[in-house]
DRENPA-3360 file (N, C-alpha, C; in nm, 2 decimals, always signed):
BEGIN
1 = XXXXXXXX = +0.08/-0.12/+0.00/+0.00/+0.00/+0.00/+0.09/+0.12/+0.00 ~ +0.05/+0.22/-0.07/+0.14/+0.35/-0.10/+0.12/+0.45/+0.02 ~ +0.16/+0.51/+0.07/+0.13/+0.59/+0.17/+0.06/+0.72/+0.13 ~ -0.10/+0.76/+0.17/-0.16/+0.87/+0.13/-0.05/+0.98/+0.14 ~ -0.09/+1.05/-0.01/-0.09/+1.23/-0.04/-0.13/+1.32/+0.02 ~ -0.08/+1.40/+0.13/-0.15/+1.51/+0.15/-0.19/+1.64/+0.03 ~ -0.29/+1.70/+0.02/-0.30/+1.75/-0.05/-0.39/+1.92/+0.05 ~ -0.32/+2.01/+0.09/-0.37/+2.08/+0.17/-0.45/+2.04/+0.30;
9 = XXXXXXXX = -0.58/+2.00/+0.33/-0.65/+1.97/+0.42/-0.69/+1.80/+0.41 ~ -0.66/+1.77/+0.27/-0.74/+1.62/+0.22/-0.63/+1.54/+0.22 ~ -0.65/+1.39/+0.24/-0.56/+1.29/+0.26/-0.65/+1.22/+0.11 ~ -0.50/+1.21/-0.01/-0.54/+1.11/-0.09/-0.50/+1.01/-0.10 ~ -0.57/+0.90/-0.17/-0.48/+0.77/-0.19/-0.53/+0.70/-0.34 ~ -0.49/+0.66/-0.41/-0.51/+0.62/-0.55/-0.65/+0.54/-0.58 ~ -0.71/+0.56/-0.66/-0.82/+0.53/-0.71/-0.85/+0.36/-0.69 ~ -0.76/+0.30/-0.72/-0.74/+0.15/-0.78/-0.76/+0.11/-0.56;
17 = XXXXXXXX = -0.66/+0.15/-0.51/-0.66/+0.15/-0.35/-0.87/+0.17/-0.30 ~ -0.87/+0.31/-0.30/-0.98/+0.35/-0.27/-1.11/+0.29/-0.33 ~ -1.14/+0.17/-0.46/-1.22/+0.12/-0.49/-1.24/-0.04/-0.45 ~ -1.08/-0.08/-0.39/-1.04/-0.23/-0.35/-1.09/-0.18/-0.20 ~ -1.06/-0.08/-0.12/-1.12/-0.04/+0.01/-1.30/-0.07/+0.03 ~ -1.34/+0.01/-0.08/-1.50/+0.05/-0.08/-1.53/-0.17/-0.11 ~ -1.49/-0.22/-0.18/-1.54/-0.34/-0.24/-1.49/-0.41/-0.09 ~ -1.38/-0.40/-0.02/-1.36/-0.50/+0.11/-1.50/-0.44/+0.17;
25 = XXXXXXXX = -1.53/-0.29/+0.25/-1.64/-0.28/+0.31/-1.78/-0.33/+0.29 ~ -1.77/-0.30/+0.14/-1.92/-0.35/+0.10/-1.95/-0.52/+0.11 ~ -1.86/-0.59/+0.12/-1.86/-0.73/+0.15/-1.86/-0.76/+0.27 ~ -1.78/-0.70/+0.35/-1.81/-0.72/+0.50/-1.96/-0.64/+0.56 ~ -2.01/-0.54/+0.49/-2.14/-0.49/+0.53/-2.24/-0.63/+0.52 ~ -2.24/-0.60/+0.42/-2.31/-0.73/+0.32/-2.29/-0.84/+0.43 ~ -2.22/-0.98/+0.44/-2.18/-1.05/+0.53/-2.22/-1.00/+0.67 ~ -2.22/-0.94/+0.75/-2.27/-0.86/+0.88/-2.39/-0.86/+0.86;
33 = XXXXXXXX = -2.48/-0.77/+0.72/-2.63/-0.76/+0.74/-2.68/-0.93/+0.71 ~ -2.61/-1.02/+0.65/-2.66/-1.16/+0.63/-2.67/-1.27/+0.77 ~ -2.56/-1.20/+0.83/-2.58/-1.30/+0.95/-2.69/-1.23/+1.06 ~ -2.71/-1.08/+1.09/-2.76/-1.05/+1.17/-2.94/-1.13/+1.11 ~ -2.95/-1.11/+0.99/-3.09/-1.22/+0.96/-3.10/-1.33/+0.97 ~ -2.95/-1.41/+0.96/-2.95/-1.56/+1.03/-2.98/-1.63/+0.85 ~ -2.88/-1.53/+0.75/-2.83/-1.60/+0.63/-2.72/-1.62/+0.61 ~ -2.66/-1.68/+0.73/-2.53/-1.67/+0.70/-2.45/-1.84/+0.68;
41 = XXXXXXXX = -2.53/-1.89/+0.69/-2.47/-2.02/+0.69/-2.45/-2.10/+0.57 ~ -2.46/-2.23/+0.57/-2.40/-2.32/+0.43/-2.54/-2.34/+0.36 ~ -2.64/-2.32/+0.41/-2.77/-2.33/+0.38/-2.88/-2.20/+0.34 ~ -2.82/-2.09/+0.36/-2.88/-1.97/+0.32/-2.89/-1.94/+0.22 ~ -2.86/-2.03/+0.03/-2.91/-2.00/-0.05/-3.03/-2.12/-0.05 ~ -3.04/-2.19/-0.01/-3.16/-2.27/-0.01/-3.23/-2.20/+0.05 ~ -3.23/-2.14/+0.18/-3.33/-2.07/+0.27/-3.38/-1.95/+0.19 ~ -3.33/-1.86/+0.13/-3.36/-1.77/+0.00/-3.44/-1.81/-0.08;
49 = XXXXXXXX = -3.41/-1.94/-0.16/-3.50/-1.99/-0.22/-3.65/-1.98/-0.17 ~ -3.65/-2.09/-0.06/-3.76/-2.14/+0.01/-3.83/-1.98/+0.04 ~ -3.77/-1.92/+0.07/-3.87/-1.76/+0.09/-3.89/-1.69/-0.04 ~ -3.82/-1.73/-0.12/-3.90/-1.68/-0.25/-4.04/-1.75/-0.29 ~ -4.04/-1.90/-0.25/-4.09/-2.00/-0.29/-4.24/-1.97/-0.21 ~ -4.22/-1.90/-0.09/-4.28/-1.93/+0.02/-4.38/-1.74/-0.04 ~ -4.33/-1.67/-0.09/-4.39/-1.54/-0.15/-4.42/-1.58/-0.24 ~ -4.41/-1.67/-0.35/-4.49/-1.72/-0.46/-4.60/-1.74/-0.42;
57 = XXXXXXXX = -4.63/-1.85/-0.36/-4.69/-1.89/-0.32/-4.84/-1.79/-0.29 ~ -4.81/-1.73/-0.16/-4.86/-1.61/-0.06/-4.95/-1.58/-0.18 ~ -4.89/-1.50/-0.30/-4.96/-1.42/-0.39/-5.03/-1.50/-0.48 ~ -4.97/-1.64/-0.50/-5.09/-1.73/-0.58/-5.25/-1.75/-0.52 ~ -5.19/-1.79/-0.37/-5.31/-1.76/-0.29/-5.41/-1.64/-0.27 ~ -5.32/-1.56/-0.23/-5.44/-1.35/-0.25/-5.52/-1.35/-0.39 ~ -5.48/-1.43/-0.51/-5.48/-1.41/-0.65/-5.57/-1.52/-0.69 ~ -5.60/-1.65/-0.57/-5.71/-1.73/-0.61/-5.80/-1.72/-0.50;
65 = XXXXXXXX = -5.81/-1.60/-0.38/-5.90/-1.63/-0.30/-5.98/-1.48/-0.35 ~ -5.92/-1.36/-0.40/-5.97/-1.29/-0.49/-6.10/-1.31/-0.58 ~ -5.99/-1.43/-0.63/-6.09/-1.44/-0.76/-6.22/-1.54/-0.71 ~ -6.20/-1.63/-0.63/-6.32/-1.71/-0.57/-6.39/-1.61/-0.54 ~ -6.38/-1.51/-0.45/-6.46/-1.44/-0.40/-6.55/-1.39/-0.52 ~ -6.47/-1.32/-0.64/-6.56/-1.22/-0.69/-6.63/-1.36/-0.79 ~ -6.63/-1.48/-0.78/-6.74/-1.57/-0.84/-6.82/-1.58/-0.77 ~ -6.76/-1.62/-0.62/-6.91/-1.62/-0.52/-7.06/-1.55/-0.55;
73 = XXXXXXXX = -6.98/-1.40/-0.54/-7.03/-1.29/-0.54/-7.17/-1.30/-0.70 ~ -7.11/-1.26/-0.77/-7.18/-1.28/-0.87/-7.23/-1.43/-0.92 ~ -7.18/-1.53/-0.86/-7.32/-1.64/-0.84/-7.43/-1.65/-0.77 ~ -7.41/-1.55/-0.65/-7.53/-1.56/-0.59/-7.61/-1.42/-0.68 ~ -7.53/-1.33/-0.68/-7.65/-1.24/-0.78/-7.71/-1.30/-0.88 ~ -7.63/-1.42/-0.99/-7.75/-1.47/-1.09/-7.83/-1.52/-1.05 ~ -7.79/-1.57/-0.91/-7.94/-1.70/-0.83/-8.03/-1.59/-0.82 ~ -8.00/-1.48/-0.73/-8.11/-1.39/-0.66/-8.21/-1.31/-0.79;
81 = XXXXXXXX = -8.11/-1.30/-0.89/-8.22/-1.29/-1.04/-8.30/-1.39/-1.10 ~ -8.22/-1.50/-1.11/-8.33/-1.62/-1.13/-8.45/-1.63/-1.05 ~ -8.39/-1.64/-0.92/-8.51/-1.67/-0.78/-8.65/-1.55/-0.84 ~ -8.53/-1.41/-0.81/-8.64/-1.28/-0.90/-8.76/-1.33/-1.03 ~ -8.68/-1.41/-1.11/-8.76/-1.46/-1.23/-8.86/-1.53/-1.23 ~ -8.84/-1.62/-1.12/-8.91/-1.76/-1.11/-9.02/-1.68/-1.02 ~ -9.01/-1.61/-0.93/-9.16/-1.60/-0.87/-9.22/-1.43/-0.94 ~ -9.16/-1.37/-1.03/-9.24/-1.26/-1.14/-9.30/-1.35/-1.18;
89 = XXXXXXXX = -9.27/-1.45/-1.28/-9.37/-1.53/-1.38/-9.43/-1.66/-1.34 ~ -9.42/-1.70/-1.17/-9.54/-1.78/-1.11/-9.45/-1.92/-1.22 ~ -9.34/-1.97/-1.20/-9.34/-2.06/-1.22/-9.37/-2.15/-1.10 ~ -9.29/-2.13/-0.99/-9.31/-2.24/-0.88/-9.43/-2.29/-0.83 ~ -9.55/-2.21/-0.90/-9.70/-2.28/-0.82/-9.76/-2.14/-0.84 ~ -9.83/-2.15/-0.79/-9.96/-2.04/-0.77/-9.92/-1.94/-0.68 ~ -9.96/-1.84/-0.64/-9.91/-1.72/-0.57/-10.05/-1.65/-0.52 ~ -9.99/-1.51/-0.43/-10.08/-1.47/-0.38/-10.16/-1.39/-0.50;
% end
């Protein structure tokens, strides 16, 4: 390692240094924020997986209980129009 430049008030040190610095930090951040969530081990790209797997999932389900609902919904409106139909036109028997 070269010994930083003073340059008036600023301490420099070469580009190629100062980007191999930033790339150690960023890896040890990285690594520190993986373990504090408990992804740090020999199994944490499987566990990744499984939580992607596990959010697939989640939104297939919101995306078919949605959609049941809005059939529900509009099957019982064609019943309650049919039902409507059947006693306007006195199918089911005689009426008041």
């Amino acid at each position: 390692m070269t010994p930083p430049r003073s340059d008036g008030d600023f301490v420099r040190i070469p580009d190629a240094e100062f980007e191999a610095m930033l790339a150690r930090a960023a890896e040890k951040g990285a690594k520190r924020a993986l373990a504090d969530v408990g992804l740090d081990g020999n199994e944490a790209a499987l566990d990744i997986r499984d939580l992607r797997s596990l959010l697939i999932c989640i939104r297939v389900i919101r995306r078919t209980a949605m959609q049941t609902a809005v059939r529900m919904i509009t099957t019982a409106a064609m019943l309650a129009l049919l039902a409507g139909i059947a006693i306007k036109l006195k199918i089911f028997g005689g009426g008041p």
